[in-house]
N, C-alpha and C positions, 0 to 999 in steps of 0.2 A: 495406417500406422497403429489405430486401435480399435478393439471391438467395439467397445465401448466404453466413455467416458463418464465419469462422474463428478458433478459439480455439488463440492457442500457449500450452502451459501449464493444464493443466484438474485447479487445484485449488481451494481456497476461493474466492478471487478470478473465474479463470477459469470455474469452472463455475457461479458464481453470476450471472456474466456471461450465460452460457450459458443457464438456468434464467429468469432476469431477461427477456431475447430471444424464451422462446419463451412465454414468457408472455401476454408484450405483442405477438405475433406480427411480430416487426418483420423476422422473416427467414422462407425456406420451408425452408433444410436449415442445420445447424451441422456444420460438422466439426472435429477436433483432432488438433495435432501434437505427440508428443513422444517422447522418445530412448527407445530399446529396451527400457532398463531401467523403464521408464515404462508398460510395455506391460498391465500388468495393470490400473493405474490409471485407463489410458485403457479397458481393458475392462471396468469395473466405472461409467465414467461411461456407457458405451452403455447396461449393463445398467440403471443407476437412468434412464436416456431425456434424460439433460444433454446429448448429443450422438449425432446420428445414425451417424456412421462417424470412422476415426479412421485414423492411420497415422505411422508413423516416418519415413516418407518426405517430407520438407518440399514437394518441389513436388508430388505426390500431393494431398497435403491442404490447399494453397491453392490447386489448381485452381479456377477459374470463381469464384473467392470476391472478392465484392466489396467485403468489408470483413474486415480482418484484426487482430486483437488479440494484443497481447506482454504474454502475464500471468504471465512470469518470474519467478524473483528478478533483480532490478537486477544482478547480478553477470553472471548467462548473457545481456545482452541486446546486447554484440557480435558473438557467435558468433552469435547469431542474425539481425541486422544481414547479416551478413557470408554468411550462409547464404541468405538472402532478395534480396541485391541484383540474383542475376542473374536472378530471379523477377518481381523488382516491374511492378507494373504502375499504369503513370500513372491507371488510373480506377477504381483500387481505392481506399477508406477508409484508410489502417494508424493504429495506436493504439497506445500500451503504456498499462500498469496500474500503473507503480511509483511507490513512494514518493520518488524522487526524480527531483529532471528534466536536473539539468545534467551528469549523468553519463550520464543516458541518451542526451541532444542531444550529446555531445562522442562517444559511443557511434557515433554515426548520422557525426555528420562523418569519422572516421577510415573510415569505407566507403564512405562516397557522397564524391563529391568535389563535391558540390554539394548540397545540402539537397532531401532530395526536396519537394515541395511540396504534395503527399496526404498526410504524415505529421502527424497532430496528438499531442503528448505529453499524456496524460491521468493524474489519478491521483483514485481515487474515494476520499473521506474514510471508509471504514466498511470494519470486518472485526472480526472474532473471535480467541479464545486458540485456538480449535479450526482445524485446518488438514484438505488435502486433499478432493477432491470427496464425500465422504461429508458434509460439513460445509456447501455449496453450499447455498444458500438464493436463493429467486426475487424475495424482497423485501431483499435486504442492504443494495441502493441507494436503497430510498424512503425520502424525505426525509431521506437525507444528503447533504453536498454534494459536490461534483464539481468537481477543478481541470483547467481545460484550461490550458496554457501556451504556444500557437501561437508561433511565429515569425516575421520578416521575411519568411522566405520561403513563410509557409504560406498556400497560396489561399484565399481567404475563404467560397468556396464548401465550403471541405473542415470549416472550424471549425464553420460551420450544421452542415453534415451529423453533425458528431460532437457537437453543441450538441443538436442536437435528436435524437438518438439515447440520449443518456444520461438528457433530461427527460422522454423519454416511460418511462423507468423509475422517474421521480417524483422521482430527483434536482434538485438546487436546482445547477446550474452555476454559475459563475465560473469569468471569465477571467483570466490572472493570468503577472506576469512570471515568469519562472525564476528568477532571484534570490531575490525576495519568497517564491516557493513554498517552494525550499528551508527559507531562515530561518526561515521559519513555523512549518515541520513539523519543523523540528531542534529548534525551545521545546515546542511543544504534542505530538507524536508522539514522535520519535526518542529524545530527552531519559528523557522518563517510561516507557518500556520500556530501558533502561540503568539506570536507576533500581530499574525491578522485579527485572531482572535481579542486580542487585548487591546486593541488600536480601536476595534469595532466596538467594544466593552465601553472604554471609555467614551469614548465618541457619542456611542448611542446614548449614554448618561447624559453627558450635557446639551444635546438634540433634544432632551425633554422638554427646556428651557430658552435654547439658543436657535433653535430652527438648522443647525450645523448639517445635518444631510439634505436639506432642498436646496444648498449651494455647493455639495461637493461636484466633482469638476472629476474628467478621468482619468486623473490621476489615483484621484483616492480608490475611483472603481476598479483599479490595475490594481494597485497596492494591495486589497482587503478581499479580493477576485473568492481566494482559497480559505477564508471567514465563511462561505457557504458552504464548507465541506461536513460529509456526517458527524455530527456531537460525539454520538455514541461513538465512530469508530474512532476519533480521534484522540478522545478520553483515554481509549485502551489503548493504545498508542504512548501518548504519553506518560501514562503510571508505567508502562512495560520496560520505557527506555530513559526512566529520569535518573539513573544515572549517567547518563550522557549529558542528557538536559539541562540537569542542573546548573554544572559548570559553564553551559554556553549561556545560561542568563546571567550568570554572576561575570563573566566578561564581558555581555553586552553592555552590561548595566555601570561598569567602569567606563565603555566606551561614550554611552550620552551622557555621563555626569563628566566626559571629557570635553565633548561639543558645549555642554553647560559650562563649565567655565569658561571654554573660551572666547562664550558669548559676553559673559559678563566682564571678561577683561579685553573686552573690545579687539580680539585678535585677531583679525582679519585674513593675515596671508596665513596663521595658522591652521584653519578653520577652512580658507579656499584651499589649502595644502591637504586637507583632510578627506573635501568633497572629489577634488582630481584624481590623487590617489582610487575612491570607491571609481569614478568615472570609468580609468582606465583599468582597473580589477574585472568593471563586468563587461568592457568590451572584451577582457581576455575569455573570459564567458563565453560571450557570443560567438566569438572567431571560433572557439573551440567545437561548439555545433554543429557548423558549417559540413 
């Protein structure tokens, strides 16, 4: 499918990307780029064979590469924008991997003064608490799905190509506005790791005192699972999409000051009416997996 592929960023994401690719032989050589301090990292995806050669050097490492992938955190992917433009080449692939899109696409317009029209914004539904290429798996994207968010100006030819690049790793595509994707992923993703986050925040506080994690139970280890997730990437994450975010805290937070009263006014079938209600919401969930 390609000459060669290039991974910027080779860690969970990226080198699963990588791993995923050469599986399904969809390229002949993978290479990877990333900063100096990055250098061991990248020499230990050589060593586990996630990628053939690698370099700090940006244009080094997308030479002759026909397809290019940005599996940053959301935060770094102007500077890398910015570092690729005077690289780009009209008949290459480019892709990113984040979880959010209209900061990445506002990303892209402040360098390009014109929307390049090979770039497709992608973000793959699936990952782990566990980070870094030691963590890479070559099935991470079978049978999850996969948002592409094209734009006005993206060739049509470029969206197949990155359509039928991600299916042949078993992912289930959709196309999908940059609005909508956000929104989406600010309820069902974003949300419920700020969540984990803050549940663990607290918790951990009074664990100082109370001994509170040498009796948690697995429930709490289900709940707080995606609290291991990368800091850094998640950081960028949520500054990139708090305008989404926002609003879904300011609703939550209506919602258990809901469960609070109607603890304190002793409401019982309001309260069991409240828990059935989430009950049968996330069997509707699950049946829809299936």
């Amino acid at each position: 499918m390609f000459n060669k592929v290039c991974i910027i960023g080779v860690g969970l994401i990226g080198g699963s990307i990588a791993r995923a690719a050469r599986k399904q032989n969809l390229c002949q050589n993978i290479s990877a780029f990333g900063r100096e301090q990055d250098l061991d990292n990248l020499q230990r995806a050589k060593e586990l064979g996630v990628i053939d050669s690698y370099s700090s050097v940006l244009s080094e490492a997308v030479m002759d590469a026909d397809c290019v992938i940005i599996a940053t955190p959301v935060g770094a992917m102007s500077l890398i924008f910015e570092q690729l433009q005077p690289l780009w080449s009209k008949h290459t692939l480019y892709m990113d991997a984040g979880s959010t899109k209209a900061s990445v696409v506002a990303a892209l317009k402040t360098v390009f003064s014109d929307i390049p029209e090979n770039f497709v914004p992608a973000h793959p539904i699936a990952g782990a608490e566990n980070s870094g290429v030691d963590a890479a798996r070559d099935d991470l994207y079978f049978g999850k799905r996969l948002i592409l968010t094209p734009m006005t100006e993206t060739a049509p030819e470029f969206i197949q190509l990155a359509q039928d690049f991600w299916q042949k790793f078993g992912s289930n595509v959709t196309l999908m506005e940059i609005e909508q994707h956000d929104a989406v992923l600010a309820a069902t993703s974003h949300l419920p790791h700020i969540l984990a986050f803050s549940l663990v925040n607290f918790l951990g506080k009074k664990d100082e005192t109370a001994d509170i994690f040498k009796y948690a139970a697995g429930g709490f280890k289900d709940f707080t699972r995606i609290a291991s997730s990368d800091p850094t990437m998640w950081l960028d994450i949520c500054q990139a999409n708090k305008e989404q975010i926002i609003p879904l805290i300011e609703q939550l937070c209506v919602e258990l000051n809901g469960v609070k009263a109607k603890l304190e006014q002793d409401q019982s079938q309001a309260l069991f009416d409240s828990f059935s209600y989430a009950n049968q919401a996330r069997q509707r969930f699950l049946d829809q997996q299936k």
